[in-house]
N, CA, C and O atoms as a Tinker XYZ file with bonds, in Angstrom:
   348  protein
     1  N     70.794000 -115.847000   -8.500000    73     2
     2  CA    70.731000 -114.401000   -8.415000    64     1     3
     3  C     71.848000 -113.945000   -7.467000    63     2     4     5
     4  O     72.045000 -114.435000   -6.356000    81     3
     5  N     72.468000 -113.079000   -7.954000    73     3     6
     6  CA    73.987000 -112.339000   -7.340000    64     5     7
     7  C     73.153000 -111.987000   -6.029000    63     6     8     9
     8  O     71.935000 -112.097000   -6.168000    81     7
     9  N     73.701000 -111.503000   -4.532000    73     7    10
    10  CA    73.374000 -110.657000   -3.561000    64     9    11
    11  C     73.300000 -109.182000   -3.947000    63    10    12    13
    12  O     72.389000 -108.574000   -3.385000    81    11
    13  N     74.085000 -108.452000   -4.813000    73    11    14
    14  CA    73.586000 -107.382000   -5.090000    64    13    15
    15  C     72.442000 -106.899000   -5.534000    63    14    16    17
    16  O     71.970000 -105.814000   -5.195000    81    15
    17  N     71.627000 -108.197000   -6.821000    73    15    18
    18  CA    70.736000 -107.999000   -7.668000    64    17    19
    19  C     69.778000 -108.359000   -6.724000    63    18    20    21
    20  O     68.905000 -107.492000   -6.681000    81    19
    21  N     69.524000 -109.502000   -5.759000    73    19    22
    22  CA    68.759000 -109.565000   -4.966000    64    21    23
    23  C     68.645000 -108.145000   -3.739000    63    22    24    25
    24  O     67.523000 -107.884000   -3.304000    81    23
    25  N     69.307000 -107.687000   -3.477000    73    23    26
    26  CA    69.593000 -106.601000   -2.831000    64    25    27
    27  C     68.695000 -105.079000   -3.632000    63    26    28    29
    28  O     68.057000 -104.210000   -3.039000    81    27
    29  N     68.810000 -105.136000   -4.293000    73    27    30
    30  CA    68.517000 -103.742000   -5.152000    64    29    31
    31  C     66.820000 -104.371000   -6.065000    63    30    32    33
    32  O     66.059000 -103.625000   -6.682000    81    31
    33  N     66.668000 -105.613000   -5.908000    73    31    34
    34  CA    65.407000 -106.318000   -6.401000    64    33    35
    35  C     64.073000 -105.857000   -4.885000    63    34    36    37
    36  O     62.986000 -105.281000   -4.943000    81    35
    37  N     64.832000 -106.433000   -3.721000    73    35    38
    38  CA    64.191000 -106.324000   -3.317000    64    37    39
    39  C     63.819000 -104.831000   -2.451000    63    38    40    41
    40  O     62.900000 -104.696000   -1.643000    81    39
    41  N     64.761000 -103.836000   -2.855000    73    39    42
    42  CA    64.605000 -102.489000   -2.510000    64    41    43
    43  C     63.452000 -101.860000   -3.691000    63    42    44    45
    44  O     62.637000 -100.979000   -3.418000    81    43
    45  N     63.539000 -102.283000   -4.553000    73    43    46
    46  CA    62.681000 -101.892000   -5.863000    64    45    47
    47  C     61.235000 -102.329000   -5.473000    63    46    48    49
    48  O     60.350000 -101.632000   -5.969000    81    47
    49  N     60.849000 -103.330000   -4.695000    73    47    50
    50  CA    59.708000 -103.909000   -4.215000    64    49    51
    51  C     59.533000 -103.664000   -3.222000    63    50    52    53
    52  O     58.419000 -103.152000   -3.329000    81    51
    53  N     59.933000 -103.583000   -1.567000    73    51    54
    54  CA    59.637000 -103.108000   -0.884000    64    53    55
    55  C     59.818000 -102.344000   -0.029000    63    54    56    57
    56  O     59.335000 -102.358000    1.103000    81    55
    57  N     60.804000 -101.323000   -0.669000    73    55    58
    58  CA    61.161000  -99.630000   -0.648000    64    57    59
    59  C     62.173000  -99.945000    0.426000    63    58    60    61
    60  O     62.860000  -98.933000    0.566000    81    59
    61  N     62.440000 -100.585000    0.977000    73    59    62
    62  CA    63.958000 -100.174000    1.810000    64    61    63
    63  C     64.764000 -101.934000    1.572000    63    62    64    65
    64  O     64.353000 -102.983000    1.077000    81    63
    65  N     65.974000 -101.535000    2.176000    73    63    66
    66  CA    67.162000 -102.466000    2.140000    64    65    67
    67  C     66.814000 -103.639000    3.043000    63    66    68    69
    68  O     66.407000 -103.511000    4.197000    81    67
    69  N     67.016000 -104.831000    2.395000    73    67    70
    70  CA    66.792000 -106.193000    3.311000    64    69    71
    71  C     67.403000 -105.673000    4.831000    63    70    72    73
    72  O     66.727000 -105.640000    5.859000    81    71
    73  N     68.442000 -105.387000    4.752000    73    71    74
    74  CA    68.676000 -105.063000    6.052000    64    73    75
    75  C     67.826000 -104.167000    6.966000    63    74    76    77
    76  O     67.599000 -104.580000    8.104000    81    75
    77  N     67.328000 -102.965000    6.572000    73    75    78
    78  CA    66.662000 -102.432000    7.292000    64    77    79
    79  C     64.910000 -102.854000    7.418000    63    78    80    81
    80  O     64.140000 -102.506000    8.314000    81    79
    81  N     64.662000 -103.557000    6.419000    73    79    82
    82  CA    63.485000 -104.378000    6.535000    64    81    83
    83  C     63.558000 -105.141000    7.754000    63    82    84    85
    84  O     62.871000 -104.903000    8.748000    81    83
    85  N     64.745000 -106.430000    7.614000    73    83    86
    86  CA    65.295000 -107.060000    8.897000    64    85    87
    87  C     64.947000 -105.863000   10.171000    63    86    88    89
    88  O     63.874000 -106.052000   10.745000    81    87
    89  N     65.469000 -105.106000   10.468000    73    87    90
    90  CA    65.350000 -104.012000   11.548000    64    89    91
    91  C     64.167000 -103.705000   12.007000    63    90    92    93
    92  O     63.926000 -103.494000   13.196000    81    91
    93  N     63.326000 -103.661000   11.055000    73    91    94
    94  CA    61.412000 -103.025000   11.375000    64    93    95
    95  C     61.129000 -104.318000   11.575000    63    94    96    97
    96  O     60.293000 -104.278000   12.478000    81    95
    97  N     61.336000 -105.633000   11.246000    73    95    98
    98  CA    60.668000 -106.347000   11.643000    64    97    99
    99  C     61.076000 -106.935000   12.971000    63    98   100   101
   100  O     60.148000 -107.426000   13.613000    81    99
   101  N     62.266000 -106.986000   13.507000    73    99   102
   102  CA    62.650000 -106.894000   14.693000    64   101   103
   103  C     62.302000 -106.026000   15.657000    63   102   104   105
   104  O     62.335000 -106.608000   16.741000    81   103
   105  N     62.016000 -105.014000   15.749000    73   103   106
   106  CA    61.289000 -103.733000   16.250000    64   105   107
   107  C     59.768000 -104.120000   16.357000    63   106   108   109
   108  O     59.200000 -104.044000   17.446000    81   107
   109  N     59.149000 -104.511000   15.287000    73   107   110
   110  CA    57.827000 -104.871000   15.472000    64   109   111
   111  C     57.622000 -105.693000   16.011000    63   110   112   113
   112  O     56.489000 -105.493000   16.447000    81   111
   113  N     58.170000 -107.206000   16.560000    73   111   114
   114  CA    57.790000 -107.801000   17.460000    64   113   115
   115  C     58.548000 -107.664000   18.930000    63   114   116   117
   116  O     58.165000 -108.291000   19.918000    81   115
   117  N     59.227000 -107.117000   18.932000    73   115   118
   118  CA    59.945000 -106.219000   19.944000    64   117   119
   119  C     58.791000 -105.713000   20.896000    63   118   120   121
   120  O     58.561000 -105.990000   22.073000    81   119
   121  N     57.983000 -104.680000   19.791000    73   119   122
   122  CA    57.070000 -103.950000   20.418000    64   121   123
   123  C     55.852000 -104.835000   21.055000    63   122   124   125
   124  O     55.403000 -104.690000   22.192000    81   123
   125  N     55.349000 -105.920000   19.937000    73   123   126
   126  CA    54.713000 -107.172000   20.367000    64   125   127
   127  C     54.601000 -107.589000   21.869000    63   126   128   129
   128  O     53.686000 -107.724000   22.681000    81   127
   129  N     56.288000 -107.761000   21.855000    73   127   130
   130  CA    56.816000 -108.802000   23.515000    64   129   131
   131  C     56.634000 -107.762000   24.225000    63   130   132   133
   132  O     55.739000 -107.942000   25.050000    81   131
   133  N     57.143000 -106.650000   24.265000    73   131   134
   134  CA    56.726000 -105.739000   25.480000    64   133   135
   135  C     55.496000 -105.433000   25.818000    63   134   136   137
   136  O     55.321000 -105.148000   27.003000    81   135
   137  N     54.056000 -105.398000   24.686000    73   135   138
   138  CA    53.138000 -105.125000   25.347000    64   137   139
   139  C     52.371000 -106.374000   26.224000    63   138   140   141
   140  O     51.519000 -106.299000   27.109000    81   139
   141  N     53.026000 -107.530000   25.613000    73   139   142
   142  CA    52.105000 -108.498000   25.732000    64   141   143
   143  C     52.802000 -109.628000   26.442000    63   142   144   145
   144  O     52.464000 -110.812000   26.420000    81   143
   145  N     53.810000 -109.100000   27.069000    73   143   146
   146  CA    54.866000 -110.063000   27.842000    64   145   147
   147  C     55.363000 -109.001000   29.183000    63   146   148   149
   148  O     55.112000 -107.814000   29.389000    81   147
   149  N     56.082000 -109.896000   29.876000    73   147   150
   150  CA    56.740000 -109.632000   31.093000    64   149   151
   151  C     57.896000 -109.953000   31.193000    63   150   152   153
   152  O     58.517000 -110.035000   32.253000    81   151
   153  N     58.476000 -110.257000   29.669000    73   151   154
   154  CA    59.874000 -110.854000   29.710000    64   153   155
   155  C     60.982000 -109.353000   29.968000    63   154   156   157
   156  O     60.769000 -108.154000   29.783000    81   155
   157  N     61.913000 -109.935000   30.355000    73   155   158
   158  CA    63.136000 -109.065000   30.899000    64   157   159
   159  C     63.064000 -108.257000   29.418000    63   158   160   161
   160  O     62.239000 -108.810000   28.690000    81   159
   161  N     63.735000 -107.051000   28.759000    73   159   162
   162  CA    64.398000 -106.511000   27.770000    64   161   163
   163  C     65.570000 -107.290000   27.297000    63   162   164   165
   164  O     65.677000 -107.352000   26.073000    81   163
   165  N     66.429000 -107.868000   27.971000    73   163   166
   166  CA    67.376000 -108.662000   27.453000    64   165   167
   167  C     67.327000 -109.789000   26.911000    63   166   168   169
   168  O     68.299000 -110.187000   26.269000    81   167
   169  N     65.755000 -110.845000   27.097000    73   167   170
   170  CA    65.774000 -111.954000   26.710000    64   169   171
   171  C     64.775000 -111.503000   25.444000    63   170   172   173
   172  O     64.954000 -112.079000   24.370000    81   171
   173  N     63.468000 -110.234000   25.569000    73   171   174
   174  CA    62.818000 -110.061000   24.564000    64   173   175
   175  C     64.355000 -109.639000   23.143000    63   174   176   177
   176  O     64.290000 -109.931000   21.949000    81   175
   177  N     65.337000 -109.044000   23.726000    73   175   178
   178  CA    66.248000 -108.700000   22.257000    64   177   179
   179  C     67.075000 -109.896000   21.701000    63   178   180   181
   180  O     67.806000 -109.738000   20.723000    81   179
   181  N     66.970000 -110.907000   22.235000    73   179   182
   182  CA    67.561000 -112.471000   21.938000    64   181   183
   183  C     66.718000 -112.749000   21.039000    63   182   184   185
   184  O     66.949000 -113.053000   19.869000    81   183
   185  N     65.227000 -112.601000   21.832000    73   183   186
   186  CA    64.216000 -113.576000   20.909000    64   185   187
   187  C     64.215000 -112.500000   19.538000    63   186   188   189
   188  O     64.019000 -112.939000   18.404000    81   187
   189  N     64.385000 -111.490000   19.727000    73   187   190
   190  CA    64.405000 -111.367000   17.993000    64   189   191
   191  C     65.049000 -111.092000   17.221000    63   190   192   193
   192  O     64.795000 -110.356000   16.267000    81   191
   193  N     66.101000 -111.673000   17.494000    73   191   194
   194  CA    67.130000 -111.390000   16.510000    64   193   195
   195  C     68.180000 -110.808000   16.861000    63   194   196   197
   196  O     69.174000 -111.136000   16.213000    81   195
   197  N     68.422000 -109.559000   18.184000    73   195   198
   198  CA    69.301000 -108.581000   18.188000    64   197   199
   199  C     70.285000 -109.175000   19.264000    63   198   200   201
   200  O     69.918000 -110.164000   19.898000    81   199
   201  N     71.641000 -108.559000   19.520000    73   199   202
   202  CA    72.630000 -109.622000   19.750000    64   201   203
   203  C     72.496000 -108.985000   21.302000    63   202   204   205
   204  O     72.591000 -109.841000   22.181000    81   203
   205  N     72.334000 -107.901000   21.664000    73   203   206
   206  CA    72.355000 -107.538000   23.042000    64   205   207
   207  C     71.051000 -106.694000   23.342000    63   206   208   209
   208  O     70.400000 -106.493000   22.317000    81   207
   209  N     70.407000 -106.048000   24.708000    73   207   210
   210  CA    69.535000 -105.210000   24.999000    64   209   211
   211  C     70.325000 -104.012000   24.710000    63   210   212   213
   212  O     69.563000 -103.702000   23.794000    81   211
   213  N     70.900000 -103.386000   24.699000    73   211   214
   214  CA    71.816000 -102.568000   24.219000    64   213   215
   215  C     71.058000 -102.181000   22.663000    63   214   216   217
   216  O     70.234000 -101.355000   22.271000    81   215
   217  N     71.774000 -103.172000   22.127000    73   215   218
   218  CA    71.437000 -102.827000   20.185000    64   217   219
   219  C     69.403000 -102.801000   20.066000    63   218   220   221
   220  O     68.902000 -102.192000   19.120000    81   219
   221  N     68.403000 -103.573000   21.201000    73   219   222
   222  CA    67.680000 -103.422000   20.880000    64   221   223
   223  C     66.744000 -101.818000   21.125000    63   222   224   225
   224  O     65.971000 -101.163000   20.425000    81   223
   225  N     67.390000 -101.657000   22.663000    73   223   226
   226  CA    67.324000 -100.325000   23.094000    64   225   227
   227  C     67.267000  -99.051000   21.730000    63   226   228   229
   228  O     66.398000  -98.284000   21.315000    81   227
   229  N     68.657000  -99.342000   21.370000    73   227   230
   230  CA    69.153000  -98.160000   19.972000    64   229   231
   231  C     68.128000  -98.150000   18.917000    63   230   232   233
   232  O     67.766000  -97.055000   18.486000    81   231
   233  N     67.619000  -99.221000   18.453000    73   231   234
   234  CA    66.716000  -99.624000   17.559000    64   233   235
   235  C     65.084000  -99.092000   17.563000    63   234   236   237
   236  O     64.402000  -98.704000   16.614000    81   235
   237  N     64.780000  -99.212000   18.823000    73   235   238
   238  CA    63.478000  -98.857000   19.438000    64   237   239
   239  C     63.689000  -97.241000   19.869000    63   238   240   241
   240  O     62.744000  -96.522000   20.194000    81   239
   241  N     64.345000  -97.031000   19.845000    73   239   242
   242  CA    64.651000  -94.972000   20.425000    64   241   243
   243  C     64.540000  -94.944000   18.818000    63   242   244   245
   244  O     63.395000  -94.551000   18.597000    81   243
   245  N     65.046000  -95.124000   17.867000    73   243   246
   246  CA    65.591000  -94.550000   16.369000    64   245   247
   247  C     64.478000  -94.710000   15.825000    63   246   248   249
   248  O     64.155000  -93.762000   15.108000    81   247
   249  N     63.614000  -95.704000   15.893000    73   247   250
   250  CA    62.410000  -96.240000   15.215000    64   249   251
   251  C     60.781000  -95.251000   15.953000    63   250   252   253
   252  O     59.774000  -94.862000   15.363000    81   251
   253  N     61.200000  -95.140000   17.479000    73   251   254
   254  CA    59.930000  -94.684000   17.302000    64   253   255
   255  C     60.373000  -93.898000   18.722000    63   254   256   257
   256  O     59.517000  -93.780000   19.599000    81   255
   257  N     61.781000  -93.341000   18.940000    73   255   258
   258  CA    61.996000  -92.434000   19.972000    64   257   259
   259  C     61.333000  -92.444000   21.210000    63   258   260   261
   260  O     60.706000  -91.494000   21.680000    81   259
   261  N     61.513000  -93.700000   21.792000    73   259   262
   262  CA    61.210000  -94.239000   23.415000    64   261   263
   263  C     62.243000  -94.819000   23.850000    63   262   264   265
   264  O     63.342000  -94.709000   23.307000    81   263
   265  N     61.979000  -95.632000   25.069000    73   263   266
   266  CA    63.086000  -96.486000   25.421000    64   265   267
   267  C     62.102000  -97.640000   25.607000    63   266   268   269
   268  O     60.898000  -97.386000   25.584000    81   267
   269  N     62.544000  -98.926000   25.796000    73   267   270
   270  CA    61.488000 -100.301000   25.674000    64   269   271
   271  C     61.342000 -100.038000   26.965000    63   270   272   273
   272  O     60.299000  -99.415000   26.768000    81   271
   273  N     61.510000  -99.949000   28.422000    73   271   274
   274  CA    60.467000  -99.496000   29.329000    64   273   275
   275  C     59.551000  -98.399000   29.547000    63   274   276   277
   276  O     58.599000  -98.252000   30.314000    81   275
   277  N     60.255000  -97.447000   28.401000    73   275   278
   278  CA    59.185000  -96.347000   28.520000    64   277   279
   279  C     57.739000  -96.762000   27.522000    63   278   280   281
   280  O     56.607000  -96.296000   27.652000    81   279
   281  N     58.145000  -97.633000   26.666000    73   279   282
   282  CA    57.005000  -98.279000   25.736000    64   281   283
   283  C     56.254000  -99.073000   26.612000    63   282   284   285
   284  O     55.114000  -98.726000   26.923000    81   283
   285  N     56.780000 -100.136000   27.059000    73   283   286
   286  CA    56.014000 -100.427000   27.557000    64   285   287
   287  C     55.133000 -100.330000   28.823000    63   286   288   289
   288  O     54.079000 -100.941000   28.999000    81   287
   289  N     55.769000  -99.403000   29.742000    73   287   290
   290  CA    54.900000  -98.505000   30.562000    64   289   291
   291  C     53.648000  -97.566000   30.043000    63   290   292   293
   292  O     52.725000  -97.051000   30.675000    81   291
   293  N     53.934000  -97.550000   28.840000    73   291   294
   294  CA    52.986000  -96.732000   27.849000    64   293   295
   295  C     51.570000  -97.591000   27.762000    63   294   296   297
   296  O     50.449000  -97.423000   28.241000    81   295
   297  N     52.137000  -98.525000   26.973000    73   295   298
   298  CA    51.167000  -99.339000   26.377000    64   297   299
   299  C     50.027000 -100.577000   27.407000    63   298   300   301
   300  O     48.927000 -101.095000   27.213000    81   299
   301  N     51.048000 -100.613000   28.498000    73   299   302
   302  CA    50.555000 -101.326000   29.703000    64   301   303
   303  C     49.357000 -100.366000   30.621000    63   302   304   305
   304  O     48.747000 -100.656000   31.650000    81   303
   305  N     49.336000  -99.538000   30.051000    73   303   306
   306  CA    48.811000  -98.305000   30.950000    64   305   307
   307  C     47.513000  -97.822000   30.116000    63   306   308   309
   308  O     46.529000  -97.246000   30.580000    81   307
   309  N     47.722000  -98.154000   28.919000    73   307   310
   310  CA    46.378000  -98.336000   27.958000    64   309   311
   311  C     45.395000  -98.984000   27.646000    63   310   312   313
   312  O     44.404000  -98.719000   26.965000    81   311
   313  N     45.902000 -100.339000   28.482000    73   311   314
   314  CA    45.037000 -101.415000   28.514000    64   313   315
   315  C     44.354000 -101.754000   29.548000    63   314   316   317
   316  O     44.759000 -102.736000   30.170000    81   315
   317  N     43.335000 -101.166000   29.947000    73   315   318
   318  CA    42.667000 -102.208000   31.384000    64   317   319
   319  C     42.393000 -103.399000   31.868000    63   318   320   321
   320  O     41.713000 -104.340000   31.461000    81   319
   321  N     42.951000 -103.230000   32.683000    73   319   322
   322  CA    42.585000 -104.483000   33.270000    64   321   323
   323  C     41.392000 -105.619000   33.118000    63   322   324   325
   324  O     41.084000 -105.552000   31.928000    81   323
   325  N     40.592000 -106.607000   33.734000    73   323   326
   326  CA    39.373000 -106.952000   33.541000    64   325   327
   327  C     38.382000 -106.345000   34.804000    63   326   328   329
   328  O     37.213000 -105.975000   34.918000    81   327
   329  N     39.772000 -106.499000   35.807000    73   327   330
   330  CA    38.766000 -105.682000   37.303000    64   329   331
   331  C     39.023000 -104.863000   37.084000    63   330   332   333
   332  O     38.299000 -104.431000   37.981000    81   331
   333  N     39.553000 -103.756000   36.571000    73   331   334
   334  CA    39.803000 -102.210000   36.616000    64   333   335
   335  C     38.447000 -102.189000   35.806000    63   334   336   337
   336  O     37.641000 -101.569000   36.499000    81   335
   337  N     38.128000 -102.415000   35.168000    73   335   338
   338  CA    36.797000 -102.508000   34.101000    64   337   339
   339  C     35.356000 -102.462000   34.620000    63   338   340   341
   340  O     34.425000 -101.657000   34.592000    81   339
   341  N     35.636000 -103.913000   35.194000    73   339   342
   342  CA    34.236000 -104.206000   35.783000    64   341   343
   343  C     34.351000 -103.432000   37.387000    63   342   344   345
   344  O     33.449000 -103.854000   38.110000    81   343
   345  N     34.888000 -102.821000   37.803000    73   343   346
   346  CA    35.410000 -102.226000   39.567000    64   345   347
   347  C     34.106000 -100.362000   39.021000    63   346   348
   348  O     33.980000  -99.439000   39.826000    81   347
C-alpha cells in the first residue's frame, strides 16, 4: 500500500491524519505523566515522542489551551490526598 493510500485510508477511518492522530496521542499521555508523575516537562516531552519541551508546551496550549504546569497544577489540586481525606 502506497503512503498516500494508507494516508487517506486511514483518515477515512479515523477522521483525522496519521499525523495528527500521532499528536493526540502524544498529548494524551503527556497529560497522563503530568497528573500522575513528578517528572520535569522536558523529560515527560522525550518520553513521548516530542523532540523538545518547547514543541510539547505548543501542543498542550493548541489541544486544550493550558500550559503543562498550569495542567498540572490543575489536576494535582483535584485530587486529595489520603491525609487531606482522612484529616
Amino acid at each position: 500500500m502506497s503512503l498516500r493510500t494508507f494516508a487517506r485510508r486511514f483518515n477515512e477511518e479515523v477522521g483525522v491524519s496519521p499525523g495528527r492522530w500521532l499528536i493526540q496521542q502524544r498529548v494524551l499521555r503527556a497529560r497522563h505523566l503530568l497528573e500522575s508523575t513528578d517528572l520535569p516537562v522536558d523529560e515527560i516531552a522525550g518520553l513521548v515522542g516530542f523532540a523538545t519541551g518547547t514543541s510539547l508546551r505548543q501542543h498542550l496550549r493548541a489541544a486544550i489551551g493550558v500550559s503543562p504546569l498550569s495542567y498540572r497544577r490543575t489536576f494535582r489540586g483535584l485530587t486529595a490526598s489520603p491525609a487531606a481525606v482522612s484529616a
